[in-house]
Each structure stands twice: as C-alpha cells, then as structure tokens.
C-alpha positions as CSV (number, residue, x, y, z in Angstrom):
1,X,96.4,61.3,88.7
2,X,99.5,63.7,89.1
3,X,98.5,67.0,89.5
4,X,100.8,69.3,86.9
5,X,99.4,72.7,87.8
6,X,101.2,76.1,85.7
7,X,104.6,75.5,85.1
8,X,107.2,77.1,87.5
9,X,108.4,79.8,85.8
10,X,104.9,81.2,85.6
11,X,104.0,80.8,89.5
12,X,107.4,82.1,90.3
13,X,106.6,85.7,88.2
14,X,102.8,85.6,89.8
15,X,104.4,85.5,93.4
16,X,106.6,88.1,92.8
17,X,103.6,90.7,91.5
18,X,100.9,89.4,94.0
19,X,103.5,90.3,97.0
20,X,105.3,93.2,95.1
21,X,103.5,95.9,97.2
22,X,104.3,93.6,100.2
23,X,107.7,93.4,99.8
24,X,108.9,96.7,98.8
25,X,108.0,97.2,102.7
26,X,110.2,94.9,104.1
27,X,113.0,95.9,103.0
28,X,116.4,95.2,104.8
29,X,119.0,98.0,106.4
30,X,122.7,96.8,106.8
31,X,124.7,99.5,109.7
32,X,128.5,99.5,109.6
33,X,128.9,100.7,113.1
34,X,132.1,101.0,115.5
35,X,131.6,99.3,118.6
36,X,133.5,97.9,121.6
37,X,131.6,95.5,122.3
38,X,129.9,94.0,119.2
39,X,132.0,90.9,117.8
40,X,134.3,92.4,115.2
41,X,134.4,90.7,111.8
42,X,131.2,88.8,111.9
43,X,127.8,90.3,110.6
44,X,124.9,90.2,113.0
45,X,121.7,90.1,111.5
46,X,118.2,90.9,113.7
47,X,114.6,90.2,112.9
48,X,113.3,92.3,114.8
49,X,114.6,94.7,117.5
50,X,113.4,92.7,120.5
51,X,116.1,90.9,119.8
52,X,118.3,92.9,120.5
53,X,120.4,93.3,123.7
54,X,121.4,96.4,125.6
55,X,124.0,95.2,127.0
56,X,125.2,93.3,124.2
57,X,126.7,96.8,122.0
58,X,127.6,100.3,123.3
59,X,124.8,102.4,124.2
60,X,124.9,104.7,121.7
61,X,124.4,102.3,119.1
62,X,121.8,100.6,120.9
63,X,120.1,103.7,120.7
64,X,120.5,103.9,116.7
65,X,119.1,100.5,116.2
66,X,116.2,101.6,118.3
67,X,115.9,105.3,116.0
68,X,116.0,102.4,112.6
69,X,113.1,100.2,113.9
70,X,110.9,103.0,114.5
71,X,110.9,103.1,110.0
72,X,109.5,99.1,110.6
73,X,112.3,97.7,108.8
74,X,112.2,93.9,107.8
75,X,115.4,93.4,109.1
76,X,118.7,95.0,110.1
77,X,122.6,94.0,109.7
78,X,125.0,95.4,111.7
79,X,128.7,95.3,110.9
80,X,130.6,95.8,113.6
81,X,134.1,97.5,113.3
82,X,137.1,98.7,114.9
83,X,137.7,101.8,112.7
84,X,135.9,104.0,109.9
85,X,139.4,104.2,108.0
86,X,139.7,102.0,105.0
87,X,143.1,100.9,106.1
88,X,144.8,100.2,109.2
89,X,146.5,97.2,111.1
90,X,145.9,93.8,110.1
91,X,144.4,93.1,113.8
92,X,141.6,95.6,113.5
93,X,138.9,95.3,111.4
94,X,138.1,98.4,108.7
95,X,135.8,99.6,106.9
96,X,137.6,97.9,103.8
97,X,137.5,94.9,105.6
98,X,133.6,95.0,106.4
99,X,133.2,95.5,103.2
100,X,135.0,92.3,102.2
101,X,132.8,90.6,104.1
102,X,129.5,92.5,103.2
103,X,130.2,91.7,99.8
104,X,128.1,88.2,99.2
105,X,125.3,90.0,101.3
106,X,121.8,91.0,100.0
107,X,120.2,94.0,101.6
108,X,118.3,97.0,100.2
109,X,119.7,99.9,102.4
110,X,123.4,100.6,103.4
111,X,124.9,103.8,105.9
112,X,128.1,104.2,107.9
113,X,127.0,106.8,110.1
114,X,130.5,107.3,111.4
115,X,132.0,107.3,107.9
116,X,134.5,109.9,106.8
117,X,133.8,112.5,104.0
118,X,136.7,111.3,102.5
119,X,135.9,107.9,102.2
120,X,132.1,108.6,100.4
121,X,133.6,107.8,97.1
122,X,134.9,104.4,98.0
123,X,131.7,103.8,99.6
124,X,129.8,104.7,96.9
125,X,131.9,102.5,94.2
126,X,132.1,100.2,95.9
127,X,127.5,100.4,95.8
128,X,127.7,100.4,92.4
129,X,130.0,97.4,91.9
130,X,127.6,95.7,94.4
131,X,124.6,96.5,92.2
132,X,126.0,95.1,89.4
133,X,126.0,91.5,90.7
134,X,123.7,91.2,93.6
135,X,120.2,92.7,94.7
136,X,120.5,96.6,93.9
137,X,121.6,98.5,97.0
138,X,121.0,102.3,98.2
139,X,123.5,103.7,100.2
140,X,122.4,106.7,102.2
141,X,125.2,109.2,103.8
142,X,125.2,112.9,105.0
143,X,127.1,115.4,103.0
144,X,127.6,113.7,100.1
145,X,128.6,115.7,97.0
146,X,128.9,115.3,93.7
147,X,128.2,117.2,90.7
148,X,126.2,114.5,88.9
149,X,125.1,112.8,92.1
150,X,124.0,108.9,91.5
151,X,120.4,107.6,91.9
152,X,121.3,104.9,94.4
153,X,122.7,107.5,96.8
154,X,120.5,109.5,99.0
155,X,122.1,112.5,100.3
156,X,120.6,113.3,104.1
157,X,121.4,116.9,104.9
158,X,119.3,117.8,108.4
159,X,122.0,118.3,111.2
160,X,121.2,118.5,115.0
161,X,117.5,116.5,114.7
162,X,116.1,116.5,118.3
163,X,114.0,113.7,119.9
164,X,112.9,115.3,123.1
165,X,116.3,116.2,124.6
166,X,118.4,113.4,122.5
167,X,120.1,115.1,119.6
168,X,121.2,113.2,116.6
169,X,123.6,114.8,113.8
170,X,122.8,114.1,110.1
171,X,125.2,111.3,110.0
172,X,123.2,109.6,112.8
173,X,119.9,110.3,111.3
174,X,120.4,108.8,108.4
175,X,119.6,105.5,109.8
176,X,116.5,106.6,110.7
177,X,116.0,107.4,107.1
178,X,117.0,104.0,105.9
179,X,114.5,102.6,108.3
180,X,112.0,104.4,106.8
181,X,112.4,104.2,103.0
182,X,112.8,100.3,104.3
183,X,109.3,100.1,106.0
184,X,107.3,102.5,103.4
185,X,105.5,100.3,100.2
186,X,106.4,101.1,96.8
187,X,103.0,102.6,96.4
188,X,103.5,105.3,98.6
189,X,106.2,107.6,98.7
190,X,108.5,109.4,101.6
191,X,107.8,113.0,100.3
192,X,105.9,114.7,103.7
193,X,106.4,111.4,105.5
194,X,106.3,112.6,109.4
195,X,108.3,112.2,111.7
196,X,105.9,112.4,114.7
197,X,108.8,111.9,117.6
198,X,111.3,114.7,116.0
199,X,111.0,117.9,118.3
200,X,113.2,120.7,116.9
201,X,116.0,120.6,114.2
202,X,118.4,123.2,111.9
203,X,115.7,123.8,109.4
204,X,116.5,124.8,105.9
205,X,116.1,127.9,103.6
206,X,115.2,127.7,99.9
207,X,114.1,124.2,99.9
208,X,112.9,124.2,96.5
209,X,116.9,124.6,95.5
210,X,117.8,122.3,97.9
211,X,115.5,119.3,96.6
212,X,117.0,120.1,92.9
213,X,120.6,119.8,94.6
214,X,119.4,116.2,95.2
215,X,118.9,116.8,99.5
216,X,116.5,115.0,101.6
217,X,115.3,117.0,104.9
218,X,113.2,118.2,108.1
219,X,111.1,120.6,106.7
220,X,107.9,121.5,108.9
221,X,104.2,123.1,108.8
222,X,105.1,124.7,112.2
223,X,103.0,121.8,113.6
224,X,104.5,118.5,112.8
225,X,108.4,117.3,111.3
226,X,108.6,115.7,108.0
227,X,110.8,114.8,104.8
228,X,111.3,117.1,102.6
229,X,111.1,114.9,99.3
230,X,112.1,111.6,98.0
231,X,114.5,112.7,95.6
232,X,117.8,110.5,94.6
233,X,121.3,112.7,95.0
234,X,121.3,112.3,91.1
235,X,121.1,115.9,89.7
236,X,122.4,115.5,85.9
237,X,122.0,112.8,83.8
238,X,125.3,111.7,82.3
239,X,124.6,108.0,81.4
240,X,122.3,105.9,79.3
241,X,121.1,103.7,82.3
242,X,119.8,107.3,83.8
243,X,117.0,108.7,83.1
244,X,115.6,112.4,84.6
245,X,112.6,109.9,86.5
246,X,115.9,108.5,88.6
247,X,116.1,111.5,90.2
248,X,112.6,110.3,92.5
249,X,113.5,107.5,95.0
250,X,110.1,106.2,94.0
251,X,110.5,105.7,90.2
252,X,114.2,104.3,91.2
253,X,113.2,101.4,93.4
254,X,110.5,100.4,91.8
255,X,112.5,99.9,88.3
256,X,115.3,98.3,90.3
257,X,112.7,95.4,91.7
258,X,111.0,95.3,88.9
259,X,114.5,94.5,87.3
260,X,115.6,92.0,90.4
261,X,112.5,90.0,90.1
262,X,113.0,89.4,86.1
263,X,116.6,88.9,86.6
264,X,116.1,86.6,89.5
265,X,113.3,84.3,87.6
266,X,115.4,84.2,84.3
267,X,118.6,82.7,86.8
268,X,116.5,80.1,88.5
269,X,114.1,79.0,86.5
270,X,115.1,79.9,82.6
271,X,119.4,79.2,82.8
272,X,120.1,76.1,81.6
273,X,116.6,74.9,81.5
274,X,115.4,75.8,78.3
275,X,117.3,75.0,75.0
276,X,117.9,78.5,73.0
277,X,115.1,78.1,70.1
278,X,112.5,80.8,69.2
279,X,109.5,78.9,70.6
280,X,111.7,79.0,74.1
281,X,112.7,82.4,73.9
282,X,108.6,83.1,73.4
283,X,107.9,81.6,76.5
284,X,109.9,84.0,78.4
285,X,108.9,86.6,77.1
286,X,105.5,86.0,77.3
287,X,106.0,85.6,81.2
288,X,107.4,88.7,81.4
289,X,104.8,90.6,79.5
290,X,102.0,88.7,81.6
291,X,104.1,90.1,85.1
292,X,104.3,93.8,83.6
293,X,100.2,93.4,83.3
294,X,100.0,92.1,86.8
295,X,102.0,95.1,88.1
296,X,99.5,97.8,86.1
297,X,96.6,96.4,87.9
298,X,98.0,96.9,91.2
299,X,99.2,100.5,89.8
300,X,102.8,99.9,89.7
301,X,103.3,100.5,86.3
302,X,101.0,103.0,84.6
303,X,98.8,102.1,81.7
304,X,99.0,105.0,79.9
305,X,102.5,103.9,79.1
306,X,103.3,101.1,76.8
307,X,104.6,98.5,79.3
308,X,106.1,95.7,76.9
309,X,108.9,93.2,75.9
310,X,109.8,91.8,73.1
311,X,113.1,90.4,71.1
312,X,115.4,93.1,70.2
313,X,115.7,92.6,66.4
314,X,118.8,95.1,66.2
315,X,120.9,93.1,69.1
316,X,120.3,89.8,66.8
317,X,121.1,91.8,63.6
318,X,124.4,92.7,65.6
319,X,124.8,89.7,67.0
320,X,125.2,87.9,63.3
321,X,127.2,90.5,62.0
322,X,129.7,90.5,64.4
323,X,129.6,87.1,66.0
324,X,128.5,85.0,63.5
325,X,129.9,87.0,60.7
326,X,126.8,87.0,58.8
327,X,125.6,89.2,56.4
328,X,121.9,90.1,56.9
329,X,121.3,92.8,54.8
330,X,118.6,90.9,52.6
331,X,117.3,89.1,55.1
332,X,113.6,89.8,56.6
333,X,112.9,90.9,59.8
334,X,111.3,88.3,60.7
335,X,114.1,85.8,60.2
336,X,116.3,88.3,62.4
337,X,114.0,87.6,64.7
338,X,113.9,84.2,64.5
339,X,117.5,83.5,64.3
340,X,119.7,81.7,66.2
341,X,122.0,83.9,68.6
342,X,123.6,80.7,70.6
343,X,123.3,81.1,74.4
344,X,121.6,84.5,74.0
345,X,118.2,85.8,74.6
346,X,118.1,89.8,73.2
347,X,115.3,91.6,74.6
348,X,114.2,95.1,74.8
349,X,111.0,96.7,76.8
350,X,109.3,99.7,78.0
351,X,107.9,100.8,81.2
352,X,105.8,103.6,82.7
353,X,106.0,103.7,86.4
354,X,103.4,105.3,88.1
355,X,104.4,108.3,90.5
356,X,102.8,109.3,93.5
357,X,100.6,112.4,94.0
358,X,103.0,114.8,95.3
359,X,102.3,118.1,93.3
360,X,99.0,120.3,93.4
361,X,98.8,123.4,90.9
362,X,94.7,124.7,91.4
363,X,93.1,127.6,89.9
364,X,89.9,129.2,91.3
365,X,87.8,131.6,89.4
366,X,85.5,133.7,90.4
C-alpha cells in the first residue's frame, strides 16, 4: 500500500522550524573585491576556505578571505573587479557591472571593502531593490551615514583594528563582521561577541551615543576585544515596514527569515496549486500558524506575544469595493471573510520575537 505521509506543504514549514536555529548560522557572505588576478566578470563561490588558493588572488585579499572564515561563514562569494567606480570603460568590469551580475544571486551578507563613500547610496538602493525580490540581504560598509539609517545596513565604524602587527581599516574589517553575523545562530546575538585575535585598535568615547547613532564597534574590558552591539544603522523610524525593534540586528533577521521561509513555502508549494476557495486559503493558514508555534518552542518567537495569522477582513472588504465594485456595507463579517477575492489570499499576523539578554539593571539593599 502507498505510503501518503503529511502533505508537502506541511513537511516543507516543519523543516524550515526544526533547522531554523541551524540555518540562521550558515549564512552566506558575497565580497566585491578588486583583484589582478581573480577572473573578472564571473562570481567565484567557496565552501569553505580550504579551498581556496594563495596563489590564485592578490595577497591582500587572500588575507581578507582568511579574516571572513574566522566568523565560520557557510559560504563566501567573491566578485572580482577591475574598479570600485560605478562607471568606466566597457573593457573593465565595475562595480555597476558586478552588480548586474550579482543580481539573480542569493546570499545573506554583502560589503565592498574598497567601495567609495560616494557610491554607499547606490549600494545601498540597489540592497533594497534586491530585498524586494530575492532572499533579504544586509549590506555592511564603514562610514555610512544617513539620518534615518536603514535596518539592513550595518554601519562598522572601528578604524585601524590590529591582529598582531597586521592592521586592518574599518573598511577591511567589515568582512570580518559579515563573517561573523554569518556564523552566529539567531538565538544568540553579536552584542560582546569577542574577538579573541584583535590586539589593539582606535577605541571609542561615548559609546552609549554611538550605539544610538546606529555604530557597531571594538569596545574592550581592558582584557579581551569585542563588539560593541548589534544594532542596525536605522536610527528613526520613517516607514510602516519599520518598526523601533529594527533597530537590533537580532529582531531584523530573524523577522526577515521568518518572512523568507513563508514566502518561499507559499511560491513552491501553494502557487498554482490550490484553487482560491476559503477551505484552501484555511489550509495555508493553518500551516503558518502551526510554524509560528514551532518557532515559540525553540524561543524564536516569544509567547507572551500573540504570534498569529489569519485573513485580513479589511483587505477583502477593499478588495470588493474597489475591484469588484461591490458594495459590502450590509454584509457580515463573516461573508467578508469568506468571499471570493480571485487570485488573492489577504492575510495579516502578529509576532513577538524574542530578544537576547543583553541589559542588566540590579538593585542591592542592605
């Protein structure tokens, strides 16, 4: 007899939450880098850094890839190029060109240590068009300002970090910070991560203003190196898919794969696969709600929040009005709820991600 076992959709949403702790640490880092001797115009992907070659790149970017892997990255992509300009001759391959050919490319962490101030902007819109359609992206750069900041931008602001007598400036270091953030599990968090090789570095004053000015740094117990905080460069919230939590790298990935791994079920196993009836559009959601309560038991999401889904009645009530010009003022919720919106499935939810411990306030009395 044919064995018919949980349908797909179902074992697709339980793989995801049983190795959601798993992957959040294998994350991926993609390098723009300039190099003479790197192939330009084809991406070079490594799983792991013994594969790498020496000889193969110029030794100073050898060296980089060697300061990334020490963060246990899953993987890194290099893009080698000719030039950090965005434009140039048609023979040499540019930034804008690299990222023509990055663009069809999933990875979780993106830096261009040799990128020009200038250019952080087009960098950083061209992130957020990335976002849109493929797996969400952080990009990680030194000096980057801007008023609001953005919470998939990580500002690295540390300047001459020392490795014995190897310097690295900030722009350099930040590849060791991608490698990090890529090899740390969402149930931990960077904040006091150390850095056990770093020997000396510019250390900061009034690190409690930088943190709010959205920078991540070397800050030290006059023993051991470590990062400041895990704090996005977002410092004012100025649109409605922000929230003040964004302003945590922790509370920002995890929503973004907890978003990527609904997204990514509904394309492969719900698109074209169910017809668009209520009973269908129950299904889904009941898959969804049954992966938000495999996430609180492994602590992702907090129980003391109301971690749900369910139809959005006021996107169908829309949806008649102004699509299929129907007037719903008498009608029940219920039926709103029930109705048919052609190819779309309206939902709205609520999650509370869990933080890390981070903050001690004690009081002793005596």
């Amino acid at each position: 007899m044919e064995t018919l076992g949980m349908p797909q959709y179902e074992v697709e949403f339980k793989k995801k939450s049983d190795n959601f702790i798993r992957r959040s640490a294998q994350g991926i880092v993609c390098i723009i880098l300039k190099d003479k001797k790197l192939p330009k115009g084809k991406l070079i992907e490594y799983n792991s850094f013994k594969e790498i070659k020496a000889e193969s790149m110029d030794a100073e970017n050898y060296d980089l890839l060697k300061l990334c892997y020490k963060g246990k990255p899953r993987k890194v992509m290099v893009m080698p190029i000719d030039d950090y300009e965005v434009s140039g001759e048609d023979s040499k391959i540019t930034l804008a060109k690299a990222l023509e050919i990055l663009k069809f490319k999933r990875f979780n962490y993106l830096t261009v240590p040799g990128i020009l101030k200038k250019h952080h902007e087009t960098l950083v819109t061209w992130v957020e068009t990335h976002r849109e359609f493929y797996r969400p992206t952080h990009l990680i750069l030194s000096g980057y300002s801007n008023e609001s900041g953005k919470r998939f931008v990580y500002n690295w602001s540390t300047d001459n970090v020392y490795i014995g007598e190897k310097k690295y400036s900030a722009a350099d270091f930040c590849i060791r910070l991608a490698g990090v953030l890529a090899g740390v599990p969402v149930n931990e968090s960077v904040t006091r991560y150390e850095l056990e090789d770093v020997t000396s570095a510019d250390m900061k004053e009034d690190e409690d203003s930088l943190v709010n000015k959205g920078e991540i740094f070397l800050t030290t117990d006059g023993d051991s190196f470590y990062i400041s905080r895990g704090v996005t460069s977002l410092q004012r919230v100025s649109s409605d898919e922000d929230i003040e939590d964004f302003r945590k790298i922790k509370i920002s990935e995890t929503a973004d794969m907890i978003y990527q791994d609904i997204k990514d079920t509904w394309q492969k196993k719900f698109v074209g696969k169910f017809m668009n009836v209520y009973r269908n559009k129950l299904v889904f959601i009941a898959a969804v709600r049954d992966y938000l309560e495999s996430l609180e038991k492994i602590d992702v999401l907090d129980t003391a929040g109301d971690n749900r889904i369910t139809i959005d009645i006021d996107e169908n009530r829309k949806y008649l009005e102004e699509v299929k010009k129907v007037k719903v003022d008498d009608y029940e919720e219920a039926r709103i709820k029930e109705a048919n919106t052609g190819s779309f499935l309206f939902c709205v939810g609520s999650l509370l991600i869990a933080d890390a411990l981070e903050d001690l306030k004690m009081k002793f009395y005596m």
